[in-house]
C-alpha positions in Angstrom: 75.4 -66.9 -78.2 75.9 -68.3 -81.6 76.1 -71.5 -82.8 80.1 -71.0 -83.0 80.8 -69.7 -79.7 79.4 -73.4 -78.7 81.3 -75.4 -80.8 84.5 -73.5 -79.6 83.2 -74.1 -76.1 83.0 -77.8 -76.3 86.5 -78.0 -78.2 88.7 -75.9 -76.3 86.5 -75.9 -72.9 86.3 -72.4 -72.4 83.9 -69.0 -73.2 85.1 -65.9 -72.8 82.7 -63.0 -71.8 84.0 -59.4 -72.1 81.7 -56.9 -70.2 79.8 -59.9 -68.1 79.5 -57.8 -65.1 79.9 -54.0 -64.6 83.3 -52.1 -63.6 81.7 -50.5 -60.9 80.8 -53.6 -59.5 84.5 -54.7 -59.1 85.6 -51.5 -57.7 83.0 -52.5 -55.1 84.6 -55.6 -54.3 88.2 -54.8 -53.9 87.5 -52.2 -51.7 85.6 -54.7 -49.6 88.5 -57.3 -50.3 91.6 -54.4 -49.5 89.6 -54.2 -46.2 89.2 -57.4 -45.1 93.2 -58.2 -45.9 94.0 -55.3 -44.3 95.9 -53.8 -46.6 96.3 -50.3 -48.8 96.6 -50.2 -53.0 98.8 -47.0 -51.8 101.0 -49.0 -49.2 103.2 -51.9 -51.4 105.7 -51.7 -48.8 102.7 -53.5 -46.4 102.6 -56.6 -49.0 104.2 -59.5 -48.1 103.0 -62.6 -48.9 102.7 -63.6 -52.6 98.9 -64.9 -52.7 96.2 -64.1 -49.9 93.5 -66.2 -50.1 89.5 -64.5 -49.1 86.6 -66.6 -49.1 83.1 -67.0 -50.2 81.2 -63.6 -49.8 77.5 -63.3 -50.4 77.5 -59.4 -49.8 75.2 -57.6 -52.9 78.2 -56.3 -54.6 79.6 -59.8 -55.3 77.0 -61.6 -55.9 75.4 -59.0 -58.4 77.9 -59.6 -60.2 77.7 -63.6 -60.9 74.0 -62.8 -61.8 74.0 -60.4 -64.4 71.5 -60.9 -67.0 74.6 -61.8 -69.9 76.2 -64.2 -67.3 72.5 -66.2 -66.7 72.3 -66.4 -70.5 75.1 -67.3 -70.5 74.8 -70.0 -68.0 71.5 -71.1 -69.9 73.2 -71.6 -72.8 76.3 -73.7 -71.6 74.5 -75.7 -69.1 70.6 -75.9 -70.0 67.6 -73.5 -69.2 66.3 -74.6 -65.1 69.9 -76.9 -64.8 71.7 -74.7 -62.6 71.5 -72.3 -59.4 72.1 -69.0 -59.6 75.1 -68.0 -57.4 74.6 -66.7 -54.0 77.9 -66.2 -53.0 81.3 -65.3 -55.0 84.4 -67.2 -54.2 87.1 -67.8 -53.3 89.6 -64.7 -54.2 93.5 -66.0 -54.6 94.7 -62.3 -54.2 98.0 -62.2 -56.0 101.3 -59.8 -55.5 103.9 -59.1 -57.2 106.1 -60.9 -54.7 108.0 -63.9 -56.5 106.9 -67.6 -56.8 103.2 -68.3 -55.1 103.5 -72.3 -54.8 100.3 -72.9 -55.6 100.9 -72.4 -59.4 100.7 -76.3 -60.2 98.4 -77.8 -63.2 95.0 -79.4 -61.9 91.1 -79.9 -62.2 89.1 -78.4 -59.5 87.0 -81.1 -57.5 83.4 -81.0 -57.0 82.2 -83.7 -54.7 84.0 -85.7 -51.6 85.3 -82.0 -50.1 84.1 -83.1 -46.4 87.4 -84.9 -46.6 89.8 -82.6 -45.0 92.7 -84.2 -47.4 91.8 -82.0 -50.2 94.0 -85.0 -52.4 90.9 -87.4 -51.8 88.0 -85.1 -53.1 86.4 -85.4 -56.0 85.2 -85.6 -59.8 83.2 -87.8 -61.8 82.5 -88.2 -65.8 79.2 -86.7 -65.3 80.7 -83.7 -63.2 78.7 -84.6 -60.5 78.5 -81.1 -58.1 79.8 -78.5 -60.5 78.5 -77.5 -63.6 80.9 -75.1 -64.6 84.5 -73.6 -63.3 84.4 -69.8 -63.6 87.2 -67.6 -63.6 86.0 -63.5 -62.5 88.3 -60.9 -62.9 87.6 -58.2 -60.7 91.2 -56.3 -61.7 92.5 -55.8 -65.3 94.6 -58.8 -66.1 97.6 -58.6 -68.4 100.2 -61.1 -69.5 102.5 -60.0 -66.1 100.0 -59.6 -63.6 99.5 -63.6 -62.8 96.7 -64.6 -65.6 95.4 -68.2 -64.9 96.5 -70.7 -67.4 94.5 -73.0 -69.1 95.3 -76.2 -71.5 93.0 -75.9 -74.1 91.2 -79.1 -74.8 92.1 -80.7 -71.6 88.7 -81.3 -70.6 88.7 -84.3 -73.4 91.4 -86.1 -72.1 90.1 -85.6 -68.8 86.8 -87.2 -69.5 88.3 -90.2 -71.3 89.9 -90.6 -68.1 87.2 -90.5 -65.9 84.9 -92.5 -68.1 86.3 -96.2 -66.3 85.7 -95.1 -63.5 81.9 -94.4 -63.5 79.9 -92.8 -61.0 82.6 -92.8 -58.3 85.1 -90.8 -60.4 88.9 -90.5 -59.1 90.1 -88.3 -56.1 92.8 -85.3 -56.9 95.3 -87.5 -56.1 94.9 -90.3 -58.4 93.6 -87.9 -61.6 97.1 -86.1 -61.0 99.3 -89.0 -60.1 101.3 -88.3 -63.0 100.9 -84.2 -62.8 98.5 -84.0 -65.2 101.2 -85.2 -67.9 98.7 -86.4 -70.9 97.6 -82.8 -70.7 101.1 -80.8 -71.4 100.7 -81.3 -75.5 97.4 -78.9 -75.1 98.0 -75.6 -76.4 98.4 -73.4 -73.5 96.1 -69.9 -73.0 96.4 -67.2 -70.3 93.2 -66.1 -68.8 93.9 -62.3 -69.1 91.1 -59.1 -69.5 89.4 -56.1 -67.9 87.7 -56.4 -65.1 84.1 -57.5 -65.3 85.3 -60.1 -67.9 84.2 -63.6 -66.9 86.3 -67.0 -68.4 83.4 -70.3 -67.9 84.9 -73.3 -68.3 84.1 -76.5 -68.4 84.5 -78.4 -65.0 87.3 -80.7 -66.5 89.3 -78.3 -67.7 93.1 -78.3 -66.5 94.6 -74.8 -65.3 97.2 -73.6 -63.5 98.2 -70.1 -61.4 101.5 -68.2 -62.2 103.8 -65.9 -60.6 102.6 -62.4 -60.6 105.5 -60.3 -62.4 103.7 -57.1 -62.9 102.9 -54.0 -60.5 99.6 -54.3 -59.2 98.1 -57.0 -57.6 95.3 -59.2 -59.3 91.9 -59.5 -57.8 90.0 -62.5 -59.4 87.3 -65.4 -57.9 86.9 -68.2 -58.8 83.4 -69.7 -58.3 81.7 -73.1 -59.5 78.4 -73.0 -61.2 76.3 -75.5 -59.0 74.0 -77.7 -61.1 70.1 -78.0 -59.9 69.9 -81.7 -59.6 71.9 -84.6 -60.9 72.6 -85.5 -64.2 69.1 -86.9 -66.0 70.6 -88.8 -69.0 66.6 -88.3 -70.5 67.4 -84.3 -70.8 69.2 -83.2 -74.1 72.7 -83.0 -73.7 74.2 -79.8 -72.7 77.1 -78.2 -74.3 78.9 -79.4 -71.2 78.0 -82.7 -71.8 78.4 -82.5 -75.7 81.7 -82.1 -74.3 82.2 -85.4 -72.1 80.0 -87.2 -75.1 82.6 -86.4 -78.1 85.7 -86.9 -76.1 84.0 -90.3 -74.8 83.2 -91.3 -78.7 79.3 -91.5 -77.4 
């Protein structure tokens, strides 16, 4: 990864990684998945609901695939060498039809701490991204421009961590970070999250995204996992890409 790719990381919040994990490997995994829902690639007339949602599975398949040897270089290089854990389970799938509007499709930042709460509104984030060092986007289908690519608002994570930066250690719940629906985000320039499967999109844990409705043919298979960090933040390590990030929208 060159010195580039790292510069674009920290100002549009986002890698991505063609070939992360192989083919075969997703095949795999949306057999398993087809299974588990109940449900045929051959039978459309059997899908009804717009989005099924799967959860965290720790089966070889999927988690072979979070821990290829590009992904933990990758993972090395974004978050530091010995700052992370290496996935042990792969999570959670949104399956998406081509079956009209999800409601889920709203613009947000995933939380990463407070999620005992069972009001998903009152979890979560801090300006040191305290419980996630990355959000990470898996395609285990191809993903066009119809078939329901995530969105993402490039450079979001900035305003985001200007944000969160009053607020110190405890951070802001869901809730109060999207009070106003994530409205000093909408001038980013917007991105879909599309590719073959095996290709892997690792964001940074601010960044704001959003689902779609799925107006293609086929549904879309994707996971979206967090990259756990190893310990808390130790302001005497270099700073991380991730937190180059949080510094330079900060002005530190």
């Amino acid at each position: 990864m060159d010195d580039q790719s790292i510069e674009n990381f920290i100002r549009d919040g986002y890698l991505r990684l063609d070939n992360a994990f192989p083919a075969e490997l997703a095949v795999e995994v949306r057999a398993r998945l087809w299974a588990d829902m109940g449900l045929s690639p051959d039978r459309p007339e059997a899908w009804t609901k717009p989005v099924i949602r799967l959860g965290h599975y720790s089966d070889p398949p999927f988690v072979a695939a979070a821990n290829t040897p590009r992904l933990h270089a990758a993972y090395d290089a974004l978050v530091g060498q010995g700052r992370w854990l290496p996935p042990a389970v792969m999570g959670t799938f949104p399956v998406r039809f081509p079956l009209g509007a999800p409601g889920d499709d709203g613009w947000h930042v995933d939380m990463s701490f407070g999620t005992e709460n069972s009001d998903f509104l009152k979890w979560r984030v801090n300006v040191v991204s305290k419980g996630r060092a990355l959000l990470m986007l898996f395609l285990f289908s191809d993903v066009g421009p119809q078939d329901a690519p995530t969105r993402l608002r490039l450079g979001s994570h900035l305003q985001i961590a200007r944000e969160l930066l009053p607020h110190g250690t405890a951070g802001l719940t869901l809730g109060e970070l999207a009070a106003d629906g994530f409205a000093s985000t909408a001038h980013c320039p917007e991105m879909a999250a599309t590719g073959q499967a095996g290709t892997v999109y690792l964001c940074h844990p601010f960044l704001v995204h959003a689902a779609q409705p799925h107006q293609g043919t086929q549904p879309k298979f994707m996971a979206q996992p967090g990259l756990l960090p190893r310990g808390a933040f130790d302001p005497a390590l270099p700073p991380s890409p991730v937190q180059r990030a949080i510094r330079f929208a900060c002005g530190l």
